[in-house]
VODO-279535 format. One record per residue (C-alpha): x, y, z. Coordinates in steps of 0.2 Angstrom, whole numbers, padded with zeros to 4 digits, always signed. Example, Ala and Ser with C-alpha at 12.3 -4.5 7.8 and 13.67 -1.06 7.14 Angstrom:
BEGIN
+0062-0022+0039;+0068-0005+0036;
// end
This chain:
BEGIN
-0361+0136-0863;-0347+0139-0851;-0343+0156-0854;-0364+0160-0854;-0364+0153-0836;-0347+0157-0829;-0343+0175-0839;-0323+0169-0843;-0319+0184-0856;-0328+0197-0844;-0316+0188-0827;-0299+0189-0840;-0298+0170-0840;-0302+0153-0848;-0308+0136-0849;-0290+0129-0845;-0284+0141-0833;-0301+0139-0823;-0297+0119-0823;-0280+0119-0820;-0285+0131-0804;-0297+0120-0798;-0287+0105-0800;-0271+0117-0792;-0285+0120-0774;-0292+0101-0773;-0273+0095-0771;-0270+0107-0758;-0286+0103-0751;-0286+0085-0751;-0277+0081-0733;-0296+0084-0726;-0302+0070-0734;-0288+0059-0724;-0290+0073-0707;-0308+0074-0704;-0312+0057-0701;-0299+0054-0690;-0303+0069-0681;-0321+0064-0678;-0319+0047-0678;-0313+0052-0660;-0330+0058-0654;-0335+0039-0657;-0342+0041-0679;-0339+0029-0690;-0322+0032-0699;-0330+0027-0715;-0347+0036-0714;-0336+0053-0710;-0324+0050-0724;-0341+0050-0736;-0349+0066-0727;-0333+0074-0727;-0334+0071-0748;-0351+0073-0750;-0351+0091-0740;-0336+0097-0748;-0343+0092-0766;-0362+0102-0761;-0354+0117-0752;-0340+0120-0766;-0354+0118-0779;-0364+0131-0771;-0351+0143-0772;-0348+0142-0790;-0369+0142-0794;-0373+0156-0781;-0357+0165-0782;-0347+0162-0798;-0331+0163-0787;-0317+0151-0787;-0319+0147-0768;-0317+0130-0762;-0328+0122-0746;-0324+0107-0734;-0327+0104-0715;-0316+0116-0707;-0300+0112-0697;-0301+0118-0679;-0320+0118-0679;-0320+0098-0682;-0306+0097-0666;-0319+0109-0654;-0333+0096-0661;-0324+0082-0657;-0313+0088-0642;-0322+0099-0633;-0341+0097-0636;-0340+0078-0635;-0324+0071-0626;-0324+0087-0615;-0341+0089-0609;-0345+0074-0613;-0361+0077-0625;-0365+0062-0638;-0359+0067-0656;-0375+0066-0661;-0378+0083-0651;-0365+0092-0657;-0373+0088-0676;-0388+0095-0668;-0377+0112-0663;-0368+0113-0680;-0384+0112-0690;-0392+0125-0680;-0379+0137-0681;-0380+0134-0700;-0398+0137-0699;-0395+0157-0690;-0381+0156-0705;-0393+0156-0717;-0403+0166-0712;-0390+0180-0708;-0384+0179-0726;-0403+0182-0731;-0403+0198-0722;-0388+0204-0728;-0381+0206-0709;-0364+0195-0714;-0364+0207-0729;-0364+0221-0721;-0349+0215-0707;-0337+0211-0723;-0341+0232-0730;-0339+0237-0713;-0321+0234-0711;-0309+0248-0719;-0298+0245-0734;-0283+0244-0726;-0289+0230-0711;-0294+0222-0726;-0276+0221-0733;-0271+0213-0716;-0282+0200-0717;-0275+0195-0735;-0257+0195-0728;-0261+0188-0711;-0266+0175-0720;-0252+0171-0730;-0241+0171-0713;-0254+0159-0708;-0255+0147-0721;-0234+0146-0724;-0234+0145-0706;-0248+0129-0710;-0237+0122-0724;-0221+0126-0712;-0230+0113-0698;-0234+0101-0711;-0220+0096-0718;-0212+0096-0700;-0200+0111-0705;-0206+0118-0690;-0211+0109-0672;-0214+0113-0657;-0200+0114-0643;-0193+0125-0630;-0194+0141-0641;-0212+0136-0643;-0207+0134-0663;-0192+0126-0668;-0181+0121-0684;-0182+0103-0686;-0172+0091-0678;-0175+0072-0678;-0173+0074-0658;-0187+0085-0659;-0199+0071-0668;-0201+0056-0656;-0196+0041-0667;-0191+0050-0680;-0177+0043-0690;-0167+0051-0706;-0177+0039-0716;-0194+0045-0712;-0196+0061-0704;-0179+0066-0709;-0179+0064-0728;-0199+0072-0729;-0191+0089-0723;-0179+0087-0736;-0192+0083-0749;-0201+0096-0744;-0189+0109-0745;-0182+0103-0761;-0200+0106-0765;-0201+0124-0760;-0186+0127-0772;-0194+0117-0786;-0212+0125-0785;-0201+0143-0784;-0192+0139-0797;-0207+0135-0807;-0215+0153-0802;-0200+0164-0806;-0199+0154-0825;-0219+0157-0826;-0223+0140-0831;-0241+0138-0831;-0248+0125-0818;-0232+0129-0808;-0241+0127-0789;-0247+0109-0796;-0232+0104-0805;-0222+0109-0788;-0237+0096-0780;-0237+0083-0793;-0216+0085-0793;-0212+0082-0777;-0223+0070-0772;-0213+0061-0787;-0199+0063-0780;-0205+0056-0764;-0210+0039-0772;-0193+0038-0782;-0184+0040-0763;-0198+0025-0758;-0193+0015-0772;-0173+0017-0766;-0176+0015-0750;-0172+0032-0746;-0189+0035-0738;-0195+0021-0728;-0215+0021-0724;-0215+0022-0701;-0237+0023-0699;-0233+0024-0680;-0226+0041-0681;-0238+0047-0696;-0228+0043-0710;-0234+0029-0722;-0234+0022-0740;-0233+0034-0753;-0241+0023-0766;-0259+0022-0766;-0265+0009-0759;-0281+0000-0769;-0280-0018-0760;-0298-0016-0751;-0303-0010-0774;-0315+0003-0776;-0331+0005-0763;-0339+0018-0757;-0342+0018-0736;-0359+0018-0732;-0368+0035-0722;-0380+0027-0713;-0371+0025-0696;-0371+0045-0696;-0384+0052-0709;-0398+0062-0700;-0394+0059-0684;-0395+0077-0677;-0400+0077-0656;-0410+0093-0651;-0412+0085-0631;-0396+0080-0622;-0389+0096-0620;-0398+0111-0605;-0404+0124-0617;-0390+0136-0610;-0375+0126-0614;-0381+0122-0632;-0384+0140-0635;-0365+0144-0630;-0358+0130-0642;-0368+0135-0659;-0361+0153-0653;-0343+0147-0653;-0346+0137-0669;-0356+0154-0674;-0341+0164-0671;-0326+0154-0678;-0334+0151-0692;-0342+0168-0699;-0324+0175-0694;-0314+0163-0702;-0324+0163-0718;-0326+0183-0719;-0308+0182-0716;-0304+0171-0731;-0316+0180-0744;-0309+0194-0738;-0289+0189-0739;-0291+0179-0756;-0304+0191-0764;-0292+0202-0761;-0277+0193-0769;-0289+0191-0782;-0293+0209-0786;-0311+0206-0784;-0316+0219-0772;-0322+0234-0779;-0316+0253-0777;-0326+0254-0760;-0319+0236-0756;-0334+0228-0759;-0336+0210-0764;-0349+0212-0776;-0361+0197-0775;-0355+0190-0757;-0374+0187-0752;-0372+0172-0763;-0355+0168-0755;-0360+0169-0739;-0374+0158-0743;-0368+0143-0749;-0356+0143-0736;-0369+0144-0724;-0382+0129-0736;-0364+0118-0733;-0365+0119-0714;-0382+0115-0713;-0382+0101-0726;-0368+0095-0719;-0373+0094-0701;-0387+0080-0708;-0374+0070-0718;-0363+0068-0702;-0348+0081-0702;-0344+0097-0694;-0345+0114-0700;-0343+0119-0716;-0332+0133-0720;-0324+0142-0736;-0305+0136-0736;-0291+0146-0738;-0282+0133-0749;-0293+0142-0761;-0279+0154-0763;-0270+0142-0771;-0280+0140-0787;-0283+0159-0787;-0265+0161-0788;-0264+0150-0801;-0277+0160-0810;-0293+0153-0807;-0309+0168-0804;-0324+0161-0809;-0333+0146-0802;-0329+0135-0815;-0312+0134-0805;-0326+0127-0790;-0332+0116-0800;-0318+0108-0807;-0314+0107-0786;-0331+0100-0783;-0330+0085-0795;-0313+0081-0790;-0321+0080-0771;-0334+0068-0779;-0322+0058-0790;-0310+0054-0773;-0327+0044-0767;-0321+0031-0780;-0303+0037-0780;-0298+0039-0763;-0282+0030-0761;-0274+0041-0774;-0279+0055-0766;-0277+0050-0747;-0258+0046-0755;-0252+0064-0759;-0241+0067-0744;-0241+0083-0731;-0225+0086-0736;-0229+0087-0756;-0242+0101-0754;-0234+0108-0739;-0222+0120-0755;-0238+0127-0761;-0244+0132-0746;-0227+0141-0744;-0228+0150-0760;-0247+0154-0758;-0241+0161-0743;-0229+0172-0752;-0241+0177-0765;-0254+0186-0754;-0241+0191-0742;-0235+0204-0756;-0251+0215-0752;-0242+0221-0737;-0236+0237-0747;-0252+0242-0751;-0255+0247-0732;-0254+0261-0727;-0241+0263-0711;-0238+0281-0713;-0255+0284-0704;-0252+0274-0686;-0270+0274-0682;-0272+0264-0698;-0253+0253-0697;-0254+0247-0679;-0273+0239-0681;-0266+0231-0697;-0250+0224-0689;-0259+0219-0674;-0272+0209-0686;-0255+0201-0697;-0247+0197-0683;-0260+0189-0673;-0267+0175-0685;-0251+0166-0686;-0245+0169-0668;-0263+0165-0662;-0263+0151-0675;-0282+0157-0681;-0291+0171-0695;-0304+0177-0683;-0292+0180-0668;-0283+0190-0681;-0298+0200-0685;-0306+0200-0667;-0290+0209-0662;-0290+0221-0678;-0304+0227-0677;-0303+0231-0658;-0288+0239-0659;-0294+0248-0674;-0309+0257-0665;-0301+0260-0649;-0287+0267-0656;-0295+0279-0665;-0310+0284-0654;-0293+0289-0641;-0284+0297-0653;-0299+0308-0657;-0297+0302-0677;-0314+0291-0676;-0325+0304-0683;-0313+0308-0697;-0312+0290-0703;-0329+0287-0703;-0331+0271-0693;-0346+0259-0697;-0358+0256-0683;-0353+0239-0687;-0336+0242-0682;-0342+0249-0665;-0353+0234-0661;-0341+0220-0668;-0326+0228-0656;-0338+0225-0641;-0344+0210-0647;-0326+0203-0647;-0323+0211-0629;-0337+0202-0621;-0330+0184-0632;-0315+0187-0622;-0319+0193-0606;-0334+0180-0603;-0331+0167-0617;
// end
């Protein structure tokens, strides 16, 4: 049945590959289930009620992308789109949350319908072959960078980004902070070694490793637990037992009134325009890992991609949470194998499991998966040599695109500033009408010069 429905022989791949894939992505996933709700829980939600949206969202959203795609691509509220909900929609203009629902579920709506008519297809096709390789290495920059942060390799400082230093960390002592960038980077050698010997699993056993190692350091005293700083127990914790927290304090409360027609119109554009950026950036990146794109670089079957991340944001609007957006953790379990979507279904049952296990879950510390997002990193950063620099007008957009998405810590700056330089560098060097630009391409650059001359 699971070869009928998910084509394993005709993907190169099987049953325990796709499982251990999807099991690989929900661990390096699973800080969203602790993040989200505290995010949001700032804009005045119930904690609890987010915790369950975030879950229930991530479960629906991930399923759709193995039923309508087949493709090993994981969903969850997105980071960065839950801080401009909570931060700048609510605390900064000072809209009720219940609002900014409102917004996110509308600009699902327009997603949908998008997807429908093929319009977000045909932005994906419209980007050359060799942007596209940027957007896959930009992205592993990116999300080492991400891994770098959250095992506090790297902070912030007078450099803008530093080495670690337990000055650098207010309260931070060698017992806390201090021995978690150790961990970490014991980690990062661990999970290597692992890759070089080929061990099979070797992203999760890096995970499950040195989260170990971090609750034998507990148990010695090595590591002690400082919650004030961030840093707590790394044991789960299942004092309060097993409930579920109830959705009702946030289930279908979407307000259409209390924000002037002309100021919600500009929020679901900025949530329109983070999010079909970011998601067309991380198809595009991990599809491209993946070796899924076809000889014209073509996902075949995005529609159905693109439509189950759009269903997600919608759906998840009316359980409570923020928009919901293809991860690019999914990189994880692609590099450990997975391409079909029973590595998403494996992810989605997991989501719907931590509604019953969450304390195990919400235990896997930053700096545990921090080494697998450091390899992932390295995985899709090795696309780099099939760019081709020899041709300027094709090098310089794709470094502009790489260099951008860590630096500007985003995926659709990155591709914003691509595709801008790609088009004007070519229609001034006369070489436009030679490569062939996509009307697409013409209309996204200016659409992206108006985003940042009036946005």
């Amino acid at each position: 049945m699971l070869e009928k429905v998910f084509k394993l022989r005709e993907n190169h791949t099987t049953v325990k590959t796709e499982i251990l894939a999807g099991i690989t992505t929900f661990m390096t996933m699973a800080y969203i289930l602790a993040v989200n709700p505290n995010v949001l829980s700032a804009s005045g939600m119930d904690r609890g009620a987010v915790f369950t949206a975030t879950v229930l969202a991530s479960f629906l959203g991930t399923a759709c992308m193995a039923l309508f795609a087949n493709y090993p691509f994981a969903l969850a509220p997105g980071m960065g789109l839950n801080a401009y909900f909570a931060y700048t929609v609510v605390i900064g203009m000072g809209y009720p949350w219940q609002s900014a629902l409102a917004a996110v579920f509308v600009e699902g709506v327009i997603f949908i319908l998008l997807s429908l008519f093929n319009i977000r297809e045909a932005i994906f096709n419209s980007i050359p072959s060799n942007l596209k390789k940027a957007v896959s290495v930009g992205i592993g920059f990116f999300i080492a960078f991400i891994g770098l942060q959250n095992a506090k390799i790297v902070v912030g400082g007078a450099t803008l980004v530093e080495l670690f230093s337990l000055d650098a960390v207010e309260g931070a002592t060698m017992q806390d902070a201090g021995i978690c960038v150790i961990l970490a980077l014991i980690g990062v050698f661990l999970t290597a070694i692992l890759v070089i010997k080929n061990v099979k699993g070797n992203i999760l056993w890096g995970i499950l490793g040195t989260w170990i190692l971090g609750i034998i350091c507990q148990f010695t005293g090595l590591y002690v637990p400082n919650p004030e700083i961030g840093y707590y127990s790394l044991l789960p914790d299942f004092s309060a037992g097993i409930s579920v927290p109830s959705l009702a304090p946030i289930f279908m409360k979407l307000d259409f009134t209390s924000i002037p027609v002309a100021e919600f119109i500009v929020i679901v554009c900025a949530f329109l325009f983070v999010d079909m950026f970011d998601t067309l950036g991380t198809l595009i990146g991990v599809a491209t890992k993946a070796d899924m794109l076809d000889k014209e670089g073509k996902l075949p079957n995005i529609k159905g991609a693109l439509l189950a991340d759009a269903v997600a944001t919608t759906a998840g609007a009316v359980l409570g949470t923020s928009t919901t957006t293809t991860f690019v953790e999914s990189a994880s379990g692609v590099t450990e194998g997975g391409r079909t979507g029973l590595t998403s279904i494996t992810t989605a049952v997991l989501f719907l499991l931590a509604l019953l296990f969450s304390p195990v879950f919400l235990a896997i510390p930053s700096f545990a998966t921090a080494p697998a997002l450091i390899i992932v990193g390295f995985y899709m950063v090795n696309q780099v040599g099939l760019i081709d620099f020899s041709d300027f007008s094709e090098g310089i957009p794709a470094f502009i695109c790489i260099g951008a998405m860590p630096f500007f810590y985003s995926i659709s700056e990155g591709i914003s500033m691509g595709v801008i330089s790609y088009v004007i560098l070519n229609l001034l060097t006369g070489k436009a009408q030679e490569k062939k630009i996509s009307p697409v391409m013409y209309i996204l650059a200016v659409l992206f010069l108006v985003k940042y001359f009036l946005i």
